[in-house]
Backbone bond lengths (Angstrom), bond angles and torsions (degrees), N, CA, C in turn:
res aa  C-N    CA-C-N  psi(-1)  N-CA   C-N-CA  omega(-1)  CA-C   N-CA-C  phi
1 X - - - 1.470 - - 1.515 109.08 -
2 X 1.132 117.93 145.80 1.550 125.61 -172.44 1.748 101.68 -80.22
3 X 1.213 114.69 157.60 1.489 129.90 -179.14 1.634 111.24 -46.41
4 X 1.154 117.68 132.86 1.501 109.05 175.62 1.367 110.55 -74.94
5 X 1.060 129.33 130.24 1.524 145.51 175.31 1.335 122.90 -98.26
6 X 1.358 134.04 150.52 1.670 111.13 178.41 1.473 125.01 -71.40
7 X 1.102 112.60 175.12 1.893 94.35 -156.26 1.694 88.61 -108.26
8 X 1.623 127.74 37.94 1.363 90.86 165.56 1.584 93.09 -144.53
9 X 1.267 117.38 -141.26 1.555 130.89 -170.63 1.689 119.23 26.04
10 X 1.172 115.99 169.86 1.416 136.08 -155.32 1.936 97.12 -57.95
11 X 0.980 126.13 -18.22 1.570 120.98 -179.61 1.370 111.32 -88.87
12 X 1.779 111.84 -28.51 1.309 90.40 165.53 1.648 115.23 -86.55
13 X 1.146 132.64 -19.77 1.616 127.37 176.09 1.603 89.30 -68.02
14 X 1.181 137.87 -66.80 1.805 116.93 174.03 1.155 110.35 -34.34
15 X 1.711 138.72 -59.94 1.365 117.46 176.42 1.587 124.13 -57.30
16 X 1.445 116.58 -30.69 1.702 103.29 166.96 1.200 130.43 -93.11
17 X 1.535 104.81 16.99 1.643 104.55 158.53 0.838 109.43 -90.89
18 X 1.611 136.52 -42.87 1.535 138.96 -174.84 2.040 109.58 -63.88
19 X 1.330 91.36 -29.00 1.685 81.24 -172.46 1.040 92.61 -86.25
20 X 1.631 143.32 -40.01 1.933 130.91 167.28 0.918 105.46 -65.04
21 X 1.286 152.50 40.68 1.450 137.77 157.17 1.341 86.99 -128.13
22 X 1.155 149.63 -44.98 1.786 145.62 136.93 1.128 104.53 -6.90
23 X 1.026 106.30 -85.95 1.902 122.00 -157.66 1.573 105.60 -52.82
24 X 1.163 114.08 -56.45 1.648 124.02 -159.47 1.829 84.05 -77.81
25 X 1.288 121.85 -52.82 1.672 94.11 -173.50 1.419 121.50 -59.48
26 X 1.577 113.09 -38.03 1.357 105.27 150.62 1.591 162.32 -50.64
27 X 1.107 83.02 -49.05 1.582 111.14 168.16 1.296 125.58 -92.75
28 X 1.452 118.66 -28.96 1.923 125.28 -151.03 1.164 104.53 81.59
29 X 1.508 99.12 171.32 0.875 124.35 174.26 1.771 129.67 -67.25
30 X 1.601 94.45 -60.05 1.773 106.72 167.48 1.422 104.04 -33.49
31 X 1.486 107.09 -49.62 1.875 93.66 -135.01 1.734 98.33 -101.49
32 X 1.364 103.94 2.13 1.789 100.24 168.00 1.509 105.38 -79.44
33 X 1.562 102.84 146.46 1.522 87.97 -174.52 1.762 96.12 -134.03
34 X 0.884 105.08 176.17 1.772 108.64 -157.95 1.978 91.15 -75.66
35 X 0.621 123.14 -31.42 1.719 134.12 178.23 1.734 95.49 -60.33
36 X 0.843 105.93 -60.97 1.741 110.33 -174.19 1.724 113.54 -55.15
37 X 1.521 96.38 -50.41 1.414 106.75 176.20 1.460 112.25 -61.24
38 X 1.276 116.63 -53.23 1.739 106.61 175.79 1.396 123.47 -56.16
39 X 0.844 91.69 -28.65 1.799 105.80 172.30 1.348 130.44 -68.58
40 X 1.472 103.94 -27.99 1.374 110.79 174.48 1.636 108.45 -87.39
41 X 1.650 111.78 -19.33 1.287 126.71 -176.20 1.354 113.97 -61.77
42 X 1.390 99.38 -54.32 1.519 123.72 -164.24 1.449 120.24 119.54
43 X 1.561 113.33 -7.27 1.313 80.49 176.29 1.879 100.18 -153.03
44 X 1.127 112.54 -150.71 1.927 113.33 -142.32 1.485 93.28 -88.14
45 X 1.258 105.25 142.28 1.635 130.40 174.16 1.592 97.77 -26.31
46 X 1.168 111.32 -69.20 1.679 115.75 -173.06 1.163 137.49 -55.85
47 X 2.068 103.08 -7.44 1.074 101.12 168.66 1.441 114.54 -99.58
48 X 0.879 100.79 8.18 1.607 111.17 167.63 1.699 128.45 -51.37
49 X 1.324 93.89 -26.07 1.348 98.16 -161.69 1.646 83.10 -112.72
50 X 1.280 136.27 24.74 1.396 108.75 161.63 2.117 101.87 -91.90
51 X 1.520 106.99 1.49 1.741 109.52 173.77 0.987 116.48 -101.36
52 X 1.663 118.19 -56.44 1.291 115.58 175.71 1.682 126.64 -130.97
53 X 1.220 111.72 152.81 1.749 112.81 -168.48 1.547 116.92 -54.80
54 X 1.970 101.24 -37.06 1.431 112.11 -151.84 1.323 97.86 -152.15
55 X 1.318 104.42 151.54 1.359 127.63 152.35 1.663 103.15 -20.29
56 X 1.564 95.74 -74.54 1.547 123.34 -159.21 1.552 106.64 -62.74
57 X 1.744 100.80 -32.64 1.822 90.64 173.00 1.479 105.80 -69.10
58 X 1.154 147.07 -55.91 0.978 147.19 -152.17 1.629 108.66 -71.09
59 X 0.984 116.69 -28.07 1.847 108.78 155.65 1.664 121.67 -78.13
60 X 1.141 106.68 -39.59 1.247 127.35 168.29 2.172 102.47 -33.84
61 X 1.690 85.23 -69.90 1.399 90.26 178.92 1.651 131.44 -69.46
62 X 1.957 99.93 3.50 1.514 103.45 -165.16 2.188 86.89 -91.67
63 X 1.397 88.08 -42.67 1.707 96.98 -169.40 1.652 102.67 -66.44
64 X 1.201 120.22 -19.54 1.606 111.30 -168.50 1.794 85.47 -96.08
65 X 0.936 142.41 -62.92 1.391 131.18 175.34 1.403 115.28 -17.64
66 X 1.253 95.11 -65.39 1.895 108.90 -175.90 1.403 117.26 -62.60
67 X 1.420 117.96 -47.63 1.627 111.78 150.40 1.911 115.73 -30.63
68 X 1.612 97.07 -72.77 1.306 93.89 179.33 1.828 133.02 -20.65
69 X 1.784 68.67 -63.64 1.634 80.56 -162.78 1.839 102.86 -74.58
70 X 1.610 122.73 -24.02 1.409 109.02 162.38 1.576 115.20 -55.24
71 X 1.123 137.21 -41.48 1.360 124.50 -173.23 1.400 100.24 -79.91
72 X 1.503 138.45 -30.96 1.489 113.61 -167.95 1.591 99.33 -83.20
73 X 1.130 120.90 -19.85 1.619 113.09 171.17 1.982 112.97 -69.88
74 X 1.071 118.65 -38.16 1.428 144.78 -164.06 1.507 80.63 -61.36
75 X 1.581 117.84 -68.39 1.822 117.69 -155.32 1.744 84.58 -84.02
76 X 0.695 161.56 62.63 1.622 149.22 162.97 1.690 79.69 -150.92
77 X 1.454 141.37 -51.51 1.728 113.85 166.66 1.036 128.89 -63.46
78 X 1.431 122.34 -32.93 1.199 121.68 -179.57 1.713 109.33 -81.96
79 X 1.441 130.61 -18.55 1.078 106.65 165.49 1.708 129.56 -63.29
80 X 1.142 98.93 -6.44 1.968 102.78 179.15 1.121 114.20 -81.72
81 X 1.712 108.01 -0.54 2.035 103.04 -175.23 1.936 91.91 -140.46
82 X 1.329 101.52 24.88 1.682 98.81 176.42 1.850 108.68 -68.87
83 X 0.923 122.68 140.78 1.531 126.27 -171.10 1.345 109.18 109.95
84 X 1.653 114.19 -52.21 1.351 111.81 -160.66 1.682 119.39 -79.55
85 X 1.231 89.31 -173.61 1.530 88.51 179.57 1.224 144.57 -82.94
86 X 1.365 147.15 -179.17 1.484 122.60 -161.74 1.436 95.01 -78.13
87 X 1.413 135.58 -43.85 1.553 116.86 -176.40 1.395 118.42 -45.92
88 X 1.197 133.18 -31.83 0.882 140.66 140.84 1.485 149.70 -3.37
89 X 1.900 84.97 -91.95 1.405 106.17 168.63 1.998 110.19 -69.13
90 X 1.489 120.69 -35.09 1.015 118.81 -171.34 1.571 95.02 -55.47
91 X 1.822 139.18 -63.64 1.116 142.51 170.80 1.508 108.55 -28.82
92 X 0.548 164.28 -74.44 1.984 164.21 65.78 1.447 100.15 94.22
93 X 1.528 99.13 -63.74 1.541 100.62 -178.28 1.360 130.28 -74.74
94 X 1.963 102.41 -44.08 1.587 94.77 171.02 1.211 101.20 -60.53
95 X 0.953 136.85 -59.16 1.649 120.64 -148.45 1.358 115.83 -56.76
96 X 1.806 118.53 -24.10 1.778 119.87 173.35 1.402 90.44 -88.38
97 X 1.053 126.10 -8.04 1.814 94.40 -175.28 2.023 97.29 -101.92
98 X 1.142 102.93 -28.73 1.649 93.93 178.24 1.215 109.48 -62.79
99 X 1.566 123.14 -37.00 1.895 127.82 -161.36 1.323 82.67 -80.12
100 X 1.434 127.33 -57.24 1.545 115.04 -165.35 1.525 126.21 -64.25
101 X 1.457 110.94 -9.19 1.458 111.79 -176.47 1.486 91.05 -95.18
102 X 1.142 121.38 -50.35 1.993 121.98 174.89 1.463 109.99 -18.66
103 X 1.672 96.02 -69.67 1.634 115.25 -164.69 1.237 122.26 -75.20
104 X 1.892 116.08 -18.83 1.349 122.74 -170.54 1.783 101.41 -126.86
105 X 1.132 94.40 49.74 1.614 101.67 179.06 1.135 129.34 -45.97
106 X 1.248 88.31 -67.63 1.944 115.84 174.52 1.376 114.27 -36.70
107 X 1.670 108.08 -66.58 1.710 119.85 159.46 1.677 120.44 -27.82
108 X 1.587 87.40 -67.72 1.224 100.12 -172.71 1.905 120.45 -33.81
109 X 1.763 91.70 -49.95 1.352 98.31 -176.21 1.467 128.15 -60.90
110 X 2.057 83.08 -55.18 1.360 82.48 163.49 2.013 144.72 -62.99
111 X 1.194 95.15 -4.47 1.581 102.60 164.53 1.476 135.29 -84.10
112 X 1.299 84.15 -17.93 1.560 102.27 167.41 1.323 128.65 -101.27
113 X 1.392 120.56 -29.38 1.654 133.09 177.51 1.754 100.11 -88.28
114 X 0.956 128.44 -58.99 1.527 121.75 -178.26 1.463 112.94 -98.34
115 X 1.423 127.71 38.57 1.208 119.65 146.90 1.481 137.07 -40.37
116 X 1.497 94.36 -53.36 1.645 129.13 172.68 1.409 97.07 -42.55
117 X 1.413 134.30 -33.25 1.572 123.17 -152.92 1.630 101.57 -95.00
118 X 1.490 122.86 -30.72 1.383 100.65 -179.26 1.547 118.38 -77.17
119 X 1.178 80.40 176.25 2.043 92.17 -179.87 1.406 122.74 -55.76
120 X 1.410 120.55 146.61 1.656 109.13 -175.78 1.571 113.78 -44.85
121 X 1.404 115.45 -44.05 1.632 118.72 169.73 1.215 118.27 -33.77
122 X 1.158 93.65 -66.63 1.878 107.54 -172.54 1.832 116.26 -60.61
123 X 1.065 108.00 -39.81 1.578 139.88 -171.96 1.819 103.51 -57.13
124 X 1.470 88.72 -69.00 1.750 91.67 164.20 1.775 126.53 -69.18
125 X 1.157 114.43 -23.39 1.436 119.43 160.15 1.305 121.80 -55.38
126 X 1.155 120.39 -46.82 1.772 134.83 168.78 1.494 105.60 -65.44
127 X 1.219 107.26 -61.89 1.668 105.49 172.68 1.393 112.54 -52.03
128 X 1.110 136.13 -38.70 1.317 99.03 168.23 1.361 120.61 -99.81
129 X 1.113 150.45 23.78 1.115 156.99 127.61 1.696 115.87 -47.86
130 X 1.532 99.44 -39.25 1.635 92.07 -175.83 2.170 94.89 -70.21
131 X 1.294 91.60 -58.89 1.395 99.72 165.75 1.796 126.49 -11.81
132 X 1.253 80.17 -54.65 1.921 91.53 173.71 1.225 109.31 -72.86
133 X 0.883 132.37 -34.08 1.701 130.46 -147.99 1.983 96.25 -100.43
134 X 1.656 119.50 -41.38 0.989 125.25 148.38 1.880 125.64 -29.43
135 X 1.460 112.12 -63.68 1.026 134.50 168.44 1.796 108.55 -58.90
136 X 1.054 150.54 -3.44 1.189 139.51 137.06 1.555 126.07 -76.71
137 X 1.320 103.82 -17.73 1.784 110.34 159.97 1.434 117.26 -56.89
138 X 1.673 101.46 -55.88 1.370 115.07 -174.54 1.372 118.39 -57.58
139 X 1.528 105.69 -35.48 1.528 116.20 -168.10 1.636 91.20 -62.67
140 X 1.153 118.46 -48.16 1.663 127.98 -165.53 1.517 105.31 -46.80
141 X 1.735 106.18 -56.60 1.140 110.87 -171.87 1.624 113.94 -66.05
142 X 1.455 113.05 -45.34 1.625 97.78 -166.10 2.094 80.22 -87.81
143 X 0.859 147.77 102.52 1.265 159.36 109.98 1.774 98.29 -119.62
144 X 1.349 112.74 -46.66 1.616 92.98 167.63 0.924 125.81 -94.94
145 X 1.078 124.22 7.27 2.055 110.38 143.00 1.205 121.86 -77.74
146 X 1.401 117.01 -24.32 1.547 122.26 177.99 1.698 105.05 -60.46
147 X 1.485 115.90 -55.06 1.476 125.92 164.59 1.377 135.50 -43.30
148 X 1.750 98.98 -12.55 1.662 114.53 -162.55 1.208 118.60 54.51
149 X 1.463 118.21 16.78 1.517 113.94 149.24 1.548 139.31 -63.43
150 X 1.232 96.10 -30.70 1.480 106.83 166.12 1.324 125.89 -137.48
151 X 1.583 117.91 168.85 1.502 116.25 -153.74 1.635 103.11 -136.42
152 X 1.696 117.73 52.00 1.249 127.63 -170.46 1.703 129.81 -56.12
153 X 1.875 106.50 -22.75 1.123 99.71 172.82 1.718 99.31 79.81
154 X 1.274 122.04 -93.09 1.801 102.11 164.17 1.643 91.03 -158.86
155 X 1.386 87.95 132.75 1.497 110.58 -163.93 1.435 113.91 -64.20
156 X 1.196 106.14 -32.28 1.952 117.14 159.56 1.487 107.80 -24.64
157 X 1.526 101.19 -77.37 1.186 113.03 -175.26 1.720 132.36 -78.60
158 X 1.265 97.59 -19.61 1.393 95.72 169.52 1.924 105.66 -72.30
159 X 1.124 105.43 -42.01 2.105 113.06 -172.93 1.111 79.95 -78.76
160 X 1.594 154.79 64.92 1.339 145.62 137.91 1.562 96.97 -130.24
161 X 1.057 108.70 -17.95 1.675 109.19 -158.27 1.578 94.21 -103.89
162 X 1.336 127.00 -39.99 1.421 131.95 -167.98 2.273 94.35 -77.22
163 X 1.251 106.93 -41.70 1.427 116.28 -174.48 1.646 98.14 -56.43
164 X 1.371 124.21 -60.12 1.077 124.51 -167.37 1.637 110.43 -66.62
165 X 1.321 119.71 -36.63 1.682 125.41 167.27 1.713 96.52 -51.44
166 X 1.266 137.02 -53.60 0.987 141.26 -113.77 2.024 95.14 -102.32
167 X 1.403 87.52 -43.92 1.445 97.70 -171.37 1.664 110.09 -77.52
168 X 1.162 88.08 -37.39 1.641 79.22 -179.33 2.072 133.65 -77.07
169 X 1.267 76.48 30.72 0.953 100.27 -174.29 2.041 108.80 -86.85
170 X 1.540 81.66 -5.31 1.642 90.78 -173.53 1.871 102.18 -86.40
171 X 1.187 93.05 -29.05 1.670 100.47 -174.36 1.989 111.63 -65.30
172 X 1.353 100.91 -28.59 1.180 102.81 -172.28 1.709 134.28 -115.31
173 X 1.577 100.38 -20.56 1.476 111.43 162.44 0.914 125.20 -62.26
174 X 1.558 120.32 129.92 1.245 118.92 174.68 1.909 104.56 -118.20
175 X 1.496 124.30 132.68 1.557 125.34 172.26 1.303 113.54 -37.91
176 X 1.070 129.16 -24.62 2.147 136.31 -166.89 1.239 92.61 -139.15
177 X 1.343 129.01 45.87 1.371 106.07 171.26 1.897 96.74 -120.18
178 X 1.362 125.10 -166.82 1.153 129.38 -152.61 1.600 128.43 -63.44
179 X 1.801 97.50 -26.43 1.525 110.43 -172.39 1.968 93.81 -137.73
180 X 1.527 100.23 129.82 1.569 94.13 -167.04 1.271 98.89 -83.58
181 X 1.477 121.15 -172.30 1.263 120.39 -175.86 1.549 133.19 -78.29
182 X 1.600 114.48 -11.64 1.314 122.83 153.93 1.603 121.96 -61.94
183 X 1.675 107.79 -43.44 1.287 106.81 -177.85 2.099 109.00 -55.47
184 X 1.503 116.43 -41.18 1.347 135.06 -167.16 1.563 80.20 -60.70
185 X 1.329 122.71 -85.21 1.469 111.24 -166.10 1.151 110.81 -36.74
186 X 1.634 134.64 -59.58 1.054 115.19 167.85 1.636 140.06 -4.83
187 X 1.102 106.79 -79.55 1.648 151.31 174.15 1.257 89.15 -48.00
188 X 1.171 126.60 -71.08 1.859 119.39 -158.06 1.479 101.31 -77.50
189 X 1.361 126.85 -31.55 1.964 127.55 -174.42 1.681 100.30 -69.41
190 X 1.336 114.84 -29.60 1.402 118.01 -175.14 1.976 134.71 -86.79
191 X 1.868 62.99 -20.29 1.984 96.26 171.62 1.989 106.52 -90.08
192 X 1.216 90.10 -36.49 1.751 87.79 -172.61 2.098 95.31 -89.48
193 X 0.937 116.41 -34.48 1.763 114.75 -176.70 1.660 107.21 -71.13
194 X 1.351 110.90 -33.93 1.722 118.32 -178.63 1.577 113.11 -73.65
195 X 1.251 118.06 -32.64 1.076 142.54 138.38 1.267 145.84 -5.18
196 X 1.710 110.00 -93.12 1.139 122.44 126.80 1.847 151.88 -48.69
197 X 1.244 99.90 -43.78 1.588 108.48 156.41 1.868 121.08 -89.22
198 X 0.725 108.00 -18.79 1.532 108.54 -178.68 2.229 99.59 -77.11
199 X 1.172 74.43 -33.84 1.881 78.93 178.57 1.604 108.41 -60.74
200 X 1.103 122.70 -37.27 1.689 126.44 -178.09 1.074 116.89 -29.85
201 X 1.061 133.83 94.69 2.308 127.90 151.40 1.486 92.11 108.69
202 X 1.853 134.40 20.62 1.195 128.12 163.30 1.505 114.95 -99.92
């Protein structure tokens, strides 16, 4: 059992986000149970509830964090290529969305595998947030088709197809493994730009 800690103020809600973002990437969501989580905390079932109501808040609050903190990282990269052009900005993006899926794994997963578990409220709140953050891909792309830089066919579907290359990138990187994480951006900016520009006047 982990160290008992005191059961109130902002360090212990930091310690039971970090041990549910543990538990649920490990385990899921279903099968973590509020007994397990205090335990890993340090301290008694009952004080549990002086942070959160539910099970369901406490994922609720792991996936709305990680939204958060993806968009305030997202506008702090993209402000270093604001002006320029979508070749550009498209480069801009893989490279924050590959580093950010690397570094925010855990999140990552969990925002995508236990979506299904929060409440219809909560469920559509995330959805459109993912929605938004989607919709700055798109914006990228039809500004370079508008330019005749690129030849997307419909930008919906192409920023669904590049997202899904893009993300799964969390399932398979490893920090010491064969190609570091500059080379991957590499590889994916050259796969999604060849792509898009190589399609032109065919």
């Amino acid at each position: 059992m982990a160290r008992t800690i005191g059961s109130h103020g902002p360090r212990t809600m930091e310690a039971i986000r970090k041990a549910g973002l543990k538990l649920i990437y490990e385990h899921g969501f279903e099968a973590m149970s509020l007994r397990q989580l205090a335990a890993e905390v340090g301290i008694q079932v009952g004080s549990l509830y002086n942070h959160i109501s539910t099970k369901e808040d406490l994922l609720y609050d792991l996936i709305r964090a990680h939204m958060d903190e993806l968009f305030l990282q997202f506008d702090a990269a993209m402000a270093a290529v604001e002006g320029q052009g979508a070749e550009e900005r498209l480069r801009a993006f893989v490279a924050f969305h590959v580093t950010y899926h690397i570094v925010r794994k855990r999140e990552v997963f969990i925002g995508a595998s236990e979506l299904r578990s929060l409440e219809p409220n909560h469920y559509e709140e995330i959805v459109t947030l993912r929605r938004r953050y989607e919709r700055r891909l798109i914006d990228i792309l039809d500004q370079g088709e508008a330019a005749g830089l690129f030849r997307c066919g419909d930008a919906h579907v192409a920023a669904y197809g590049i997202l899904s290359m893009l993300t799964g990138v969390c399932t398979w990187f490893r920090p010491h493994g064969r190609l570091s994480k500059e080379q991957v951006i590499a590889i994916y900016s050259d796969q999604v730009l060849g792509g898009l520009m190589g399609a032109r006047g065919q």
